[in-house]
N, C-alpha and C positions, 0 to 999 in steps of 0.2 A: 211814192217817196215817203217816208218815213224821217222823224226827227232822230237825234240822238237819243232822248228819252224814251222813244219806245213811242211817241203819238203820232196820230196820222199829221201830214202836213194840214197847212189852214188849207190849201186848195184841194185838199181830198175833203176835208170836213164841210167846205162850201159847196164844192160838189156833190158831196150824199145831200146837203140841206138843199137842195137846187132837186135834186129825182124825187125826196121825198112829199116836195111841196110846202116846206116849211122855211123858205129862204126867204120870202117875204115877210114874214112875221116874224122870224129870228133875228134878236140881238145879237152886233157881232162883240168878239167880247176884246177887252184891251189889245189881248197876244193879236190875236187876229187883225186887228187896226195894225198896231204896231208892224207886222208880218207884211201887208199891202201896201204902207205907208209910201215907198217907192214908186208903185202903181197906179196911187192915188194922186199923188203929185206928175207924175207923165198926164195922167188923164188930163189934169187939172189944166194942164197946158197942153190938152189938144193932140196929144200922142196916142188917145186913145188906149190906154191900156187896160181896162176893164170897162167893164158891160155899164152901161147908164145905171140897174140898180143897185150892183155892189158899189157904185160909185155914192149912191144915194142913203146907201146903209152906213157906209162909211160916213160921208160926212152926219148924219144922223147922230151917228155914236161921239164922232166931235163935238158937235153941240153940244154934248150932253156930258163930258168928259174931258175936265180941265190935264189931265198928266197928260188923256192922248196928245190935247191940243197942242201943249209943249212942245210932245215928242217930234211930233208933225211940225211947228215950227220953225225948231233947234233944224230939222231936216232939212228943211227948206233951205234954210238961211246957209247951212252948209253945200248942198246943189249948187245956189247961187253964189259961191265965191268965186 
């Protein structure tokens, strides 16, 4: 699956970085947070929707990234209305 722009999706990108061995050590980057952000939040409550490390990489990237944090959120807070 392919974006509109012509880039691979974050799930093909996370899955090449996943074959090639470098998924643990790779930052994921805002697009990418933002892109799972849905994912991340099902996990959060126990839905299970991604793997314990991209769970882990994410909120990593949170900590460390005040807009994702927002983004994440602003998300939330709309989930829960």
């Amino acid at each position: 699956m392919n974006t509109s722009h012509g880039k691979p999706s974050v799930w093909r990108r996370i899955a090449r970085a996943f074959r090639s061995g470098r998924a643990e050590r790779a930052e994921l980057t805002c697009d990418e947070v933002r892109d799972l952000s849905s994912d991340y939040l099902a996990r959060e409550q126990a839905r299970e929707a991604m793997t314990d490390t991209l769970f882990d990489r994410v909120q990593r990237h949170l900590g460390s990234c005040a807009p994702c944090r927002s983004f994440v959120e602003g998300l939330r807070r709309t989930v829960n209305l």
